[in-house]
Biopython code that builds the backbone (N, CA, C, O; Angstrom):
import numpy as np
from Bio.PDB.StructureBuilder import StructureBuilder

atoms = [
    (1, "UNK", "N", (15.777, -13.077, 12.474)),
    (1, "UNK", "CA", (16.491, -12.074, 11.718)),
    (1, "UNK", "C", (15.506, -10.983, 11.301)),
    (1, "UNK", "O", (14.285, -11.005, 11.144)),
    (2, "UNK", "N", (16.343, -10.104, 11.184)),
    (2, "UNK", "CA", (15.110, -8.217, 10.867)),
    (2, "UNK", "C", (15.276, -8.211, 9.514)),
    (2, "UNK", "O", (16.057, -9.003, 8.987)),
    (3, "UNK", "N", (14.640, -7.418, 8.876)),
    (3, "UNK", "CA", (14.104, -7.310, 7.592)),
    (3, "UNK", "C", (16.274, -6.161, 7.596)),
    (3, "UNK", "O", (17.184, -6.453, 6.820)),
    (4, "UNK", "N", (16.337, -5.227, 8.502)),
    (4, "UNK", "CA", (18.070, -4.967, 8.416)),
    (4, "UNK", "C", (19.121, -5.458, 8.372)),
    (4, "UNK", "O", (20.174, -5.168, 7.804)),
    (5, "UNK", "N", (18.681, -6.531, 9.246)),
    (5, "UNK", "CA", (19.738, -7.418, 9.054)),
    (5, "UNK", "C", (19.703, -8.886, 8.080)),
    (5, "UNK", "O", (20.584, -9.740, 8.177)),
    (6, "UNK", "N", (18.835, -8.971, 7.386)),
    (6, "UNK", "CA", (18.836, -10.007, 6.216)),
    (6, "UNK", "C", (19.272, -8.577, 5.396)),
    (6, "UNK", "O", (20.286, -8.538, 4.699)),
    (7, "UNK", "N", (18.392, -7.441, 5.569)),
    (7, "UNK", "CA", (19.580, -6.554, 3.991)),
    (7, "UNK", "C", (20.593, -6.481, 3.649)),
    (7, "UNK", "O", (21.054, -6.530, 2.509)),
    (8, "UNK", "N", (21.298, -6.292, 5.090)),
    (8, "UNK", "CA", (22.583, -6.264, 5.244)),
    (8, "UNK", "C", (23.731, -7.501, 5.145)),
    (8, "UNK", "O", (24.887, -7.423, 4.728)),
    (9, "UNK", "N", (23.082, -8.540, 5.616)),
    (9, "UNK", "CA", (23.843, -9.632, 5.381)),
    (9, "UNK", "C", (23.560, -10.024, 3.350)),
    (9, "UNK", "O", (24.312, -10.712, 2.660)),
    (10, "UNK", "N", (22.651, -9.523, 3.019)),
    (10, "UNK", "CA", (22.322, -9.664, 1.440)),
    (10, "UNK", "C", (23.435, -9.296, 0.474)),
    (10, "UNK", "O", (24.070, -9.889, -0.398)),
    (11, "UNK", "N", (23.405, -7.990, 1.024)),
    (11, "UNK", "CA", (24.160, -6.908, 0.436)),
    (11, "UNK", "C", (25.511, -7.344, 0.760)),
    (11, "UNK", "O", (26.304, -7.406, -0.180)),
    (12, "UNK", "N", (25.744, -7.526, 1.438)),
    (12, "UNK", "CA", (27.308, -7.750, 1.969)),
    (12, "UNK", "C", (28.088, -9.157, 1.963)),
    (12, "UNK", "O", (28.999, -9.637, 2.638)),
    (13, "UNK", "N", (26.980, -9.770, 0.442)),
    (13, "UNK", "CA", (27.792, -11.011, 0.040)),
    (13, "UNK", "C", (28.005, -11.790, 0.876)),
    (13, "UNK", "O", (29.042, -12.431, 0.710)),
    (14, "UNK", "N", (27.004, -12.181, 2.393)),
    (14, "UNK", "CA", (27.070, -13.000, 2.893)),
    (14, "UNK", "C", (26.358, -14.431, 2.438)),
    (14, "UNK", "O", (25.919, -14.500, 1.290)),
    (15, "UNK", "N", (26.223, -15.728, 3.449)),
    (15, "UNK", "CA", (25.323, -16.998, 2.570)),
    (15, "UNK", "C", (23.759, -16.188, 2.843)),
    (15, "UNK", "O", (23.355, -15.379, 3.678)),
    (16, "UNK", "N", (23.207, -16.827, 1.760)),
    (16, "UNK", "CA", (21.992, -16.651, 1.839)),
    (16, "UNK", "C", (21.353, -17.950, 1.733)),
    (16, "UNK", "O", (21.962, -18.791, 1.071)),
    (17, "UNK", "N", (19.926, -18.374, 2.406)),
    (17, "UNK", "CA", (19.367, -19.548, 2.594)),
    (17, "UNK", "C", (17.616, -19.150, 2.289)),
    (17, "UNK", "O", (16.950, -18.457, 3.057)),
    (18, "UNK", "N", (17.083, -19.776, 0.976)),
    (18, "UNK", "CA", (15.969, -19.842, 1.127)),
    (18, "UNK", "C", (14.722, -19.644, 2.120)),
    (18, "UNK", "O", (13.713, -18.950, 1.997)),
    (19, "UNK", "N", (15.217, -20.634, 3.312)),
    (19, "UNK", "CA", (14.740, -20.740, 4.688)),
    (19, "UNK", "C", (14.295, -19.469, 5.790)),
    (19, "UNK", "O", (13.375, -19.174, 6.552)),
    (20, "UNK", "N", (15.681, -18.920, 5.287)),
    (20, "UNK", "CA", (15.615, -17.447, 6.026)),
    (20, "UNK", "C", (14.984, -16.224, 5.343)),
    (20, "UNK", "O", (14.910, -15.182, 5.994)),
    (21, "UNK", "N", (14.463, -16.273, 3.918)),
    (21, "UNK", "CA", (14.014, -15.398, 3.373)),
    (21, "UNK", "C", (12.504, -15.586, 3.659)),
    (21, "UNK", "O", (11.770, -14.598, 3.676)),
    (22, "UNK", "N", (11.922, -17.098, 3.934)),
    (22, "UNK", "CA", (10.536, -17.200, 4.174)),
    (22, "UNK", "C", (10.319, -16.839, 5.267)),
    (22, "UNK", "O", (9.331, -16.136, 5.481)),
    (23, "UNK", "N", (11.358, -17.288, 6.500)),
    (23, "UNK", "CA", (11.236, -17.218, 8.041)),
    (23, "UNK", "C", (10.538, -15.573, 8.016)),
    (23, "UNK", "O", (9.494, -15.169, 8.528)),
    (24, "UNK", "N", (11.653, -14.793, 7.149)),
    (24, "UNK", "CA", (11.364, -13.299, 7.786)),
    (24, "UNK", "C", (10.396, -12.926, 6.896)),
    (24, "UNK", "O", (9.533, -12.410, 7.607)),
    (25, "UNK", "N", (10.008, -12.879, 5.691)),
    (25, "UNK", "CA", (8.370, -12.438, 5.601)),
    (25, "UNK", "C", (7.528, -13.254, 6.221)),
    (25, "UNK", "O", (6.425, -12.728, 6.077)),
    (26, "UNK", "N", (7.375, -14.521, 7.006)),
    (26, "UNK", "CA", (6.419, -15.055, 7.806)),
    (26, "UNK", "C", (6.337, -14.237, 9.072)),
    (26, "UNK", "O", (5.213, -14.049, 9.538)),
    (27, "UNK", "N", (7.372, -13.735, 9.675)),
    (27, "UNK", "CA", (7.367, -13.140, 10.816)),
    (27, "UNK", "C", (7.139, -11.669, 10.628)),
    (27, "UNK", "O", (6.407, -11.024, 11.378)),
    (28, "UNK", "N", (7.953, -11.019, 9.339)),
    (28, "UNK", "CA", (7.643, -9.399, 9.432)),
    (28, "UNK", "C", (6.543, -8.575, 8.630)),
    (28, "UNK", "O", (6.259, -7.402, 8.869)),
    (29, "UNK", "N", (5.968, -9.367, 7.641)),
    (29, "UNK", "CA", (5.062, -9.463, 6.495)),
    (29, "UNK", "C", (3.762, -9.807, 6.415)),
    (29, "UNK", "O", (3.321, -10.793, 7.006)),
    (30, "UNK", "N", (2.951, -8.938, 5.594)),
    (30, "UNK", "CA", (1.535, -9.959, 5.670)),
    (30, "UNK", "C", (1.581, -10.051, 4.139)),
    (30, "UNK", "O", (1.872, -9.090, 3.426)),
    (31, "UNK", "N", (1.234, -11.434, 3.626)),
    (31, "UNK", "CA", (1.414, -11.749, 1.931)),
    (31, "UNK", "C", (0.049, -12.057, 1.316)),
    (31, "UNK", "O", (-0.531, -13.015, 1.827)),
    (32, "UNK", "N", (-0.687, -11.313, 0.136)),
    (32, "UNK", "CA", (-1.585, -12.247, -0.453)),
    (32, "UNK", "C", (-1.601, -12.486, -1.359)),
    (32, "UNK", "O", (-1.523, -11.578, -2.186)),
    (33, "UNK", "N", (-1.733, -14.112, -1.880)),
    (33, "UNK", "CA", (-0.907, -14.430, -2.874)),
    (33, "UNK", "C", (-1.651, -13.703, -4.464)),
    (33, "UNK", "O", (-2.615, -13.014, -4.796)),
    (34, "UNK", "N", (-0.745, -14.236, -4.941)),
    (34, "UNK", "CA", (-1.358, -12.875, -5.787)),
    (34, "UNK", "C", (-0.706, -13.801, -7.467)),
    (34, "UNK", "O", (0.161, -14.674, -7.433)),
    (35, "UNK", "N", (-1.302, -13.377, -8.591)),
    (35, "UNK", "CA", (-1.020, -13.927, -10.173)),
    (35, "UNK", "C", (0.665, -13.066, -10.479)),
    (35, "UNK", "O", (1.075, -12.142, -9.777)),
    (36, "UNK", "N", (1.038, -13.358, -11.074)),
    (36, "UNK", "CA", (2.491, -12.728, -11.576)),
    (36, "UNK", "C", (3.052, -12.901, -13.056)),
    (36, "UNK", "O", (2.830, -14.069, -13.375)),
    (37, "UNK", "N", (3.575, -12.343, -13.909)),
    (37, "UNK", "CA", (4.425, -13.059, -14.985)),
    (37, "UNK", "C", (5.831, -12.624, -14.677)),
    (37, "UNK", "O", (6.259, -11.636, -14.082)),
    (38, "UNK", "N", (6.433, -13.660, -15.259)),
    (38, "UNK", "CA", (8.388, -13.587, -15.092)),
    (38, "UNK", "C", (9.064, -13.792, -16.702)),
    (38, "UNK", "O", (9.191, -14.970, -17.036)),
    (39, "UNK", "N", (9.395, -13.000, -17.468)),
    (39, "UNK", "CA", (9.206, -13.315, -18.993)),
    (39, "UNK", "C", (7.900, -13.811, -19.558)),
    (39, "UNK", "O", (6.808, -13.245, -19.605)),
    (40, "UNK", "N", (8.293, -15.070, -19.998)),
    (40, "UNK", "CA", (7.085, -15.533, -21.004)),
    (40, "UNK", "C", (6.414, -16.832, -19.542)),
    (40, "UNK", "O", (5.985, -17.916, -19.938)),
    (41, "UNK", "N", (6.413, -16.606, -18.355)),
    (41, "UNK", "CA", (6.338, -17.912, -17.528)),
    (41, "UNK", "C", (4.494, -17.138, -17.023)),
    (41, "UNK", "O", (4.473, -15.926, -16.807)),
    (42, "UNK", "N", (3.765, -17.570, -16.952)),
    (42, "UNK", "CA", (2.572, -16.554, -16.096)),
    (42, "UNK", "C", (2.274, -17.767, -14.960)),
    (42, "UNK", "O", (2.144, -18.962, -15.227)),
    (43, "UNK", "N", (2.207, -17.197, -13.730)),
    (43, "UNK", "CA", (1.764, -18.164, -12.636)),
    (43, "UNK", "C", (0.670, -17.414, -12.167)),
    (43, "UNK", "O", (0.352, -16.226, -12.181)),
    (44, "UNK", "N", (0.089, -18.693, -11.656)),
    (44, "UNK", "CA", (-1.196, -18.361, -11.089)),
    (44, "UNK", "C", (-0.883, -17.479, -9.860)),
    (44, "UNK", "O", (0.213, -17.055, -9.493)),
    (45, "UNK", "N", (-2.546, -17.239, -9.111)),
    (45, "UNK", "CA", (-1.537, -17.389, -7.781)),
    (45, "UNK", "C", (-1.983, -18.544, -6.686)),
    (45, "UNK", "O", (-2.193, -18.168, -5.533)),
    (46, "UNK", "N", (-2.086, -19.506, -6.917)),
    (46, "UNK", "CA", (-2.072, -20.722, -6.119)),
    (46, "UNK", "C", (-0.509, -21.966, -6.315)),
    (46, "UNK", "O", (-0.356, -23.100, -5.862)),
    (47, "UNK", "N", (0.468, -21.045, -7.232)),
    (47, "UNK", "CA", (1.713, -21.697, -7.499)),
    (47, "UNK", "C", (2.547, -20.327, -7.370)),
    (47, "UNK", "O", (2.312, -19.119, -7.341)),
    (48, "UNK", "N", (3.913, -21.393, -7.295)),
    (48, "UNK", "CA", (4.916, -20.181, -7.054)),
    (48, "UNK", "C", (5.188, -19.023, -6.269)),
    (48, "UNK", "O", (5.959, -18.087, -6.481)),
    (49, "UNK", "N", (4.370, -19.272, -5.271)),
    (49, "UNK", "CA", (4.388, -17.821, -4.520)),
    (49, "UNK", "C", (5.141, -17.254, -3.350)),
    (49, "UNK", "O", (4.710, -16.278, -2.735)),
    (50, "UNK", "N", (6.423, -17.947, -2.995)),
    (50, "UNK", "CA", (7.847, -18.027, -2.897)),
    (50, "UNK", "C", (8.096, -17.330, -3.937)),
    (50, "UNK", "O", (8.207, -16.131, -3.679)),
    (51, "UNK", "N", (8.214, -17.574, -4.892)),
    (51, "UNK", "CA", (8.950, -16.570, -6.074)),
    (51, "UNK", "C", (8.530, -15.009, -6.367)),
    (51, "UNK", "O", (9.224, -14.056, -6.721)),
    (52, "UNK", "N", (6.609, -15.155, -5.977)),
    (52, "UNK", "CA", (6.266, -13.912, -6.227)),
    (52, "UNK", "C", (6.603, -13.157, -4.594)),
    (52, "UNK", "O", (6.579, -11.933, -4.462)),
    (53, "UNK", "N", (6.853, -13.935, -3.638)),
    (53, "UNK", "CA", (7.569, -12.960, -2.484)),
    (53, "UNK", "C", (8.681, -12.164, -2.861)),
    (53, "UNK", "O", (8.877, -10.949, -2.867)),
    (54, "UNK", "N", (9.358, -13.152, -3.172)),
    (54, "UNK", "CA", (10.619, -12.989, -3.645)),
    (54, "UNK", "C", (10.875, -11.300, -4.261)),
    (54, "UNK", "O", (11.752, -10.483, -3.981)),
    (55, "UNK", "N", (9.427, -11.203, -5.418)),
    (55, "UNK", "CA", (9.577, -10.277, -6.439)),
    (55, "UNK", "C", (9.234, -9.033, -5.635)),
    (55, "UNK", "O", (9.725, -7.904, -5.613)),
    (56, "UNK", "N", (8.204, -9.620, -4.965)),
    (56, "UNK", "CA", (7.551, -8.330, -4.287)),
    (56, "UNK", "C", (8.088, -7.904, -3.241)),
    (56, "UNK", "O", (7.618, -6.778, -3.077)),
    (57, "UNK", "N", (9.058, -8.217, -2.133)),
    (57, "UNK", "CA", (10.595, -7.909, -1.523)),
    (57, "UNK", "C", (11.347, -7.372, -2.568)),
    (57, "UNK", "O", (11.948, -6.310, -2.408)),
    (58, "UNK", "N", (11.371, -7.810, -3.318)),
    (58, "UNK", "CA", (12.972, -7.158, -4.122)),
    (58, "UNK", "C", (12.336, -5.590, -4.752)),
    (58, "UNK", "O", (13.147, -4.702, -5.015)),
    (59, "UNK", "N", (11.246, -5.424, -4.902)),
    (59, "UNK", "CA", (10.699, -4.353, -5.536)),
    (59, "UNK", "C", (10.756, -3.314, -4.354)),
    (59, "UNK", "O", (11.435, -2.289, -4.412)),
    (60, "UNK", "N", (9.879, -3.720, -3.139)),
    (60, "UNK", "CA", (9.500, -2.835, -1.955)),
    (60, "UNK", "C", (11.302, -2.612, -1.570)),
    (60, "UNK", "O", (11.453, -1.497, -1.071)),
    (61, "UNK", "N", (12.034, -3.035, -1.632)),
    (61, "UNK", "CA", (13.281, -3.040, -1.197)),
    (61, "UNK", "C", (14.531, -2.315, -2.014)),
    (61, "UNK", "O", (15.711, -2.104, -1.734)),
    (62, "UNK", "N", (13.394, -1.941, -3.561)),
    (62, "UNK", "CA", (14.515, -1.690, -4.781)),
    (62, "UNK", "C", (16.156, -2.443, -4.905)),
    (62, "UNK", "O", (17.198, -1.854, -5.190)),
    (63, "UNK", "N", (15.991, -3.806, -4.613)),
    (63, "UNK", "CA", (16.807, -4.821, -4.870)),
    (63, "UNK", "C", (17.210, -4.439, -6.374)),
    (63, "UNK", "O", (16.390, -4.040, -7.201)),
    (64, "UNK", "N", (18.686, -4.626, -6.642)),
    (64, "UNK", "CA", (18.667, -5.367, -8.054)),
    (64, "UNK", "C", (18.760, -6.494, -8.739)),
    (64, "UNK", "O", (18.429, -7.375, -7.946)),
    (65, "UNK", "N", (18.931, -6.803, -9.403)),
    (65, "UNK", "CA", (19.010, -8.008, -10.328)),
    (65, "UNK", "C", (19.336, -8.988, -9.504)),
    (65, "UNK", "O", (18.429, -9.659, -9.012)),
    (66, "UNK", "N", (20.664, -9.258, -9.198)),
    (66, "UNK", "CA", (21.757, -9.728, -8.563)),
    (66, "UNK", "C", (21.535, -10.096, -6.632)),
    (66, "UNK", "O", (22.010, -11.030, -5.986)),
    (67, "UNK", "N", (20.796, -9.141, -6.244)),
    (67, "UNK", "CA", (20.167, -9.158, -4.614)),
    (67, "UNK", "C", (18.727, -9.967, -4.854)),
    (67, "UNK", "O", (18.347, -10.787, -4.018)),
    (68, "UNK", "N", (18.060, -9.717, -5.888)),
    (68, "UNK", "CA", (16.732, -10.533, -5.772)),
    (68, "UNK", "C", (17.618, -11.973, -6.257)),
    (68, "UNK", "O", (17.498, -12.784, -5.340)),
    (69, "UNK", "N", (18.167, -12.351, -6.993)),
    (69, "UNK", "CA", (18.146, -13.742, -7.488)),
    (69, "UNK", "C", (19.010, -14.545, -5.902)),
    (69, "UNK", "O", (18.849, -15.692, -5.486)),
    (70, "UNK", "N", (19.872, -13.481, -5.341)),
    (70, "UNK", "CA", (20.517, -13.936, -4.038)),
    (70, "UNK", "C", (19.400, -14.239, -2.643)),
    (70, "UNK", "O", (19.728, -14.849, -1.625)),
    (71, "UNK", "N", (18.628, -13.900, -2.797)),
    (71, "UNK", "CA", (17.512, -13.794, -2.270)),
    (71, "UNK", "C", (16.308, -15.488, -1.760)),
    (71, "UNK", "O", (15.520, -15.813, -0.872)),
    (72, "UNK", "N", (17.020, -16.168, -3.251)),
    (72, "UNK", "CA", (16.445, -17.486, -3.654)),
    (72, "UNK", "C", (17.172, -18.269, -3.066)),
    (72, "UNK", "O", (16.855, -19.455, -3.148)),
    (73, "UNK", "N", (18.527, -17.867, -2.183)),
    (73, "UNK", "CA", (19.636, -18.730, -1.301)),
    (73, "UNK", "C", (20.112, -19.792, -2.157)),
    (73, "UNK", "O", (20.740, -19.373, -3.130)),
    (74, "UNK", "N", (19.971, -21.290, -2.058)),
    (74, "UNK", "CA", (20.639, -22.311, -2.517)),
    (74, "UNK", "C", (19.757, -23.290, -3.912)),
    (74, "UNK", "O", (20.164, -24.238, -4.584)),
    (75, "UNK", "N", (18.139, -22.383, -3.930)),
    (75, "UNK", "CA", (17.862, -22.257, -5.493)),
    (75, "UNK", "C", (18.694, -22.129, -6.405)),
    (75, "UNK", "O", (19.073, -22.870, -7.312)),
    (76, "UNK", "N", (19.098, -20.508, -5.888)),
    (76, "UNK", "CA", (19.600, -19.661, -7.571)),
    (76, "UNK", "C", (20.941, -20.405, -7.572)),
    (76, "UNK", "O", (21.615, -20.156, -8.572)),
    (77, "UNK", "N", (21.535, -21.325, -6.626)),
    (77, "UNK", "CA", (23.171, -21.654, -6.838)),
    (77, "UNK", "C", (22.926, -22.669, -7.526)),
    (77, "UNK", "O", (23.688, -22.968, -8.444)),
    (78, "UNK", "N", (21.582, -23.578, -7.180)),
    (78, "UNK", "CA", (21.306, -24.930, -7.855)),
    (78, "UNK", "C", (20.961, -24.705, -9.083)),
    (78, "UNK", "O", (20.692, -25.782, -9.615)),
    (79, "UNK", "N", (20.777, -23.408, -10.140)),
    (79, "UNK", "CA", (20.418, -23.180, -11.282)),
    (79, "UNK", "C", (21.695, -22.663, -12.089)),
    (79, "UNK", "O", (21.821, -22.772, -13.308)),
    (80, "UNK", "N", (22.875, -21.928, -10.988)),
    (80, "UNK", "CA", (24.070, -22.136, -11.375)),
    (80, "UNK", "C", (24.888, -22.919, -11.881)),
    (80, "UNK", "O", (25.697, -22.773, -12.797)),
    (81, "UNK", "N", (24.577, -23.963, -11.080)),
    (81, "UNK", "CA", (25.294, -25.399, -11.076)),
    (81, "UNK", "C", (24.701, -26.416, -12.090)),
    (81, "UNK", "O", (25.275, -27.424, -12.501)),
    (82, "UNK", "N", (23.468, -25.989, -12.421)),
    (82, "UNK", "CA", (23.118, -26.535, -13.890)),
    (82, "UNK", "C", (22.589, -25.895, -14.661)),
    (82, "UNK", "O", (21.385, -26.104, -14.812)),
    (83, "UNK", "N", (23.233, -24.873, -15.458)),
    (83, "UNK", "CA", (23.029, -24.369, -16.340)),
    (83, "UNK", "C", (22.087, -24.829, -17.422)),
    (83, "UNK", "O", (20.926, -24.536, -17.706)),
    (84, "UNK", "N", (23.289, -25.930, -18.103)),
    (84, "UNK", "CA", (22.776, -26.316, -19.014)),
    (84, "UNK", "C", (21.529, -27.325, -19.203)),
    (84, "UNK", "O", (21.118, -27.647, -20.318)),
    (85, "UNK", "N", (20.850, -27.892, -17.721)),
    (85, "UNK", "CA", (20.338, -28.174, -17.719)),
    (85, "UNK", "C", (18.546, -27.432, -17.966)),
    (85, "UNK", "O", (17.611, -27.931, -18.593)),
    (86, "UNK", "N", (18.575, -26.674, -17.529)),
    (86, "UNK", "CA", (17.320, -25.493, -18.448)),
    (86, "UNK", "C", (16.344, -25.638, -18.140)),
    (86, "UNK", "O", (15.638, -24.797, -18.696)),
    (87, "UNK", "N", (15.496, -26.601, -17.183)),
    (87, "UNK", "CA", (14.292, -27.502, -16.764)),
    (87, "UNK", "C", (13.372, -26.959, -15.409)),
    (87, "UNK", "O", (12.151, -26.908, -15.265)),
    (88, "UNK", "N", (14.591, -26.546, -14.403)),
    (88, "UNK", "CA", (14.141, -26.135, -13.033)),
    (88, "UNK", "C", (14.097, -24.463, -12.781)),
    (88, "UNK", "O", (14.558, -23.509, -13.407)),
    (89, "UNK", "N", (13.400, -24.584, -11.692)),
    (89, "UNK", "CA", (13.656, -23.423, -11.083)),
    (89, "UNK", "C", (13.363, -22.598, -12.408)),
    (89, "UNK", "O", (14.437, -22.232, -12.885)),
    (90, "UNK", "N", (12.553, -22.286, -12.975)),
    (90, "UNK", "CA", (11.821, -21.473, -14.601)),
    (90, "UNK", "C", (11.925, -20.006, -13.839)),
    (90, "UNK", "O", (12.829, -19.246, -14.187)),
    (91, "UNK", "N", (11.077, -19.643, -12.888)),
    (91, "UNK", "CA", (11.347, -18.311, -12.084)),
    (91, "UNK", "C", (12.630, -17.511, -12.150)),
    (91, "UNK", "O", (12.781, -16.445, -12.748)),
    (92, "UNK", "N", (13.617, -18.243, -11.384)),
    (92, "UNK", "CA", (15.195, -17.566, -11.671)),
    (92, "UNK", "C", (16.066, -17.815, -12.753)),
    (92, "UNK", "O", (17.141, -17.218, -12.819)),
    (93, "UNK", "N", (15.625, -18.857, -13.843)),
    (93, "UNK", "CA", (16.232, -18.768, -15.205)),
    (93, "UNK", "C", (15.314, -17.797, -16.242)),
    (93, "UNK", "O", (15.702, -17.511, -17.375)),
    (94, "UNK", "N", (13.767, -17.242, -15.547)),
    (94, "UNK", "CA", (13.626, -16.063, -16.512)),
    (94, "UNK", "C", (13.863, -14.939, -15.821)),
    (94, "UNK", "O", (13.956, -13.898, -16.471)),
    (95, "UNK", "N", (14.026, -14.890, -14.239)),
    (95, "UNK", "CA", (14.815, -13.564, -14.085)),
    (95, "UNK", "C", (16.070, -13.700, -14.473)),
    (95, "UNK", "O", (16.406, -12.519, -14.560)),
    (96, "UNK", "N", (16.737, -14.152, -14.685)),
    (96, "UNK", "CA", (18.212, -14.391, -15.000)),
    (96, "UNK", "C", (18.543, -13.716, -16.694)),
    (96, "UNK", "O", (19.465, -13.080, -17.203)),
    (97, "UNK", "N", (17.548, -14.137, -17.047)),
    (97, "UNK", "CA", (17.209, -13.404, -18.623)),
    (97, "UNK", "C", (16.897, -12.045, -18.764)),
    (97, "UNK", "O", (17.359, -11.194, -19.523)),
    (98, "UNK", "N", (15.904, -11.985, -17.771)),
    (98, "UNK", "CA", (14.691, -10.787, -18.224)),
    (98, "UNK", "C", (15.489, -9.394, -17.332)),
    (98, "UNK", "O", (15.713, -8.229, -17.661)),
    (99, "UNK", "N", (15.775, -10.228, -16.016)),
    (99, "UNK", "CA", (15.646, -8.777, -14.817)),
    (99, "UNK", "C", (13.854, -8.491, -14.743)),
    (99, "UNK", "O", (12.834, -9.077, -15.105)),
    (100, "UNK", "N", (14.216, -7.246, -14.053)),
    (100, "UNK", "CA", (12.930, -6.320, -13.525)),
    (100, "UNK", "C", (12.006, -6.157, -14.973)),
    (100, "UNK", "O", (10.799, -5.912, -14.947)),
    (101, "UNK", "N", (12.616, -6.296, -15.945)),
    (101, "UNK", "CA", (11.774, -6.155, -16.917)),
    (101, "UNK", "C", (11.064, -6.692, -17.641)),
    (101, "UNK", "O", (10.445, -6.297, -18.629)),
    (102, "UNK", "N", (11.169, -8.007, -16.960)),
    (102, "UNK", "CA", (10.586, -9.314, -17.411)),
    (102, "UNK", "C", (9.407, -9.560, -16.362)),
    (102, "UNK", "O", (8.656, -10.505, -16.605)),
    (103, "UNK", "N", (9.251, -9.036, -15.578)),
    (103, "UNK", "CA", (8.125, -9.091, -13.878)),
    (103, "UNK", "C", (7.408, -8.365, -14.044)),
    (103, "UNK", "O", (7.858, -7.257, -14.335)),
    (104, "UNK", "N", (6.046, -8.498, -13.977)),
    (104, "UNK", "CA", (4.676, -8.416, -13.941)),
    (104, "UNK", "C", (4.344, -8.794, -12.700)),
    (104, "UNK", "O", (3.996, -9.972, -12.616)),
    (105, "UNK", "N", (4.339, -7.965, -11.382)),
    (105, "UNK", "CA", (3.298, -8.631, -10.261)),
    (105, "UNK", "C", (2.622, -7.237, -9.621)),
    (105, "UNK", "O", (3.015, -6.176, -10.104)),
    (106, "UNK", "N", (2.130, -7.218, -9.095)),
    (106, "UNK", "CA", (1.302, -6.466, -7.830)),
    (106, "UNK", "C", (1.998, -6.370, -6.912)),
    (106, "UNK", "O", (1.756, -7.285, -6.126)),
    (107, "UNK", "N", (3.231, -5.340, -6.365)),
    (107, "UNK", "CA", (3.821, -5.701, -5.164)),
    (107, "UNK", "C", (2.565, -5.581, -4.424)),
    (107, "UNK", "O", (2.055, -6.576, -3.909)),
    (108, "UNK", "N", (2.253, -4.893, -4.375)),
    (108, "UNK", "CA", (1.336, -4.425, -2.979)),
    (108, "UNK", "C", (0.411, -5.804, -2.191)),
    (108, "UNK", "O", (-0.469, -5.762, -1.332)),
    (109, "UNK", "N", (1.106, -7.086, -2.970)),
    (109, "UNK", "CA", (0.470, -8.049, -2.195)),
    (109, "UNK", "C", (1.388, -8.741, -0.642)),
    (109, "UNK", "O", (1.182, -9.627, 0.187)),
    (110, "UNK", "N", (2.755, -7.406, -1.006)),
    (110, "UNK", "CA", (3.008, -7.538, 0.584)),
    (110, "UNK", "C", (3.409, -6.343, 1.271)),
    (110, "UNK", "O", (3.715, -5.272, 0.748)),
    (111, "UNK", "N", (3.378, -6.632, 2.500)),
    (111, "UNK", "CA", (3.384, -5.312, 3.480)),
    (111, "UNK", "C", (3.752, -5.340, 4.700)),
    (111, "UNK", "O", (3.408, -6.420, 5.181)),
    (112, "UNK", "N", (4.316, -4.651, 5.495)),
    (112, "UNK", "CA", (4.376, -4.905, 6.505)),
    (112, "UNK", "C", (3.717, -4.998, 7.497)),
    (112, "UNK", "O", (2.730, -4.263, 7.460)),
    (113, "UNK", "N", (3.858, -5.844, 8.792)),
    (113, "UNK", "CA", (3.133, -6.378, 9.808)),
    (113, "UNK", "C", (2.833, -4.921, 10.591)),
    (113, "UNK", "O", (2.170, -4.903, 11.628)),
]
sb = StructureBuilder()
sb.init_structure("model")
sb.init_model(0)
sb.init_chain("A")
sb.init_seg("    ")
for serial, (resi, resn, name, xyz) in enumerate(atoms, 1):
    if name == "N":
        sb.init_residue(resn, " ", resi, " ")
    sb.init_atom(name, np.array(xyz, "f"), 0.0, 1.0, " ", f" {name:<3s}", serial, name[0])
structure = sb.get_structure()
């Protein structure tokens, strides 16, 4: 899949799958991992860095809120589905809070191939 056609299938409320968001920055992307904060969460950068892709796509891409957390595929549904549970997935329950304004990263730790 192209970096157009994951937008497009994004955007257009199709499924989204974790799997396929790594596939295509492994194939279209060069990543270095890099430190981040998400609200009050600070990750290194030897953790989490799926999530800081995540951020740094949704930025280079001017994603919003709603396209980056879709982005996380069957994560962000599994944080849906337990709300009240409050424990997992810390990344998309403080974007879920914060938005863009809660993120602290360096996009520029990705780029294209």
């Amino acid at each position: 899949m192209t970096t157009e056609q994951y937008l497009e299938q994004l955007k257009s409320g199709g499924e989204m799958k974790f799997s396929d968001f790594t596939d295509l920055i492994d194939s279209e992307y060069a990543f270095l991992p890099t430190a981040f904060t998400n609200g009050d969460l600070a990750n290194q950068e030897d953790e989490n860095q799926g999530s800081a892709k995540v951020f740094c796509f949704g930025s280079m891409h001017e994603l919003n809120d709603y396209e980056v957390l879709r982005c996380f595929g069957e994560h962000y549904q599994s944080v849906l589905d337990s709300l009240a549970d409050g424990t997992s997935h810390l990344n998309i329950r403080n974007f879920m809070r914060k938005g863009w304004q809660g993120v602290s990263i360096d996009d520029s730790a990705l780029s294209k191939k």
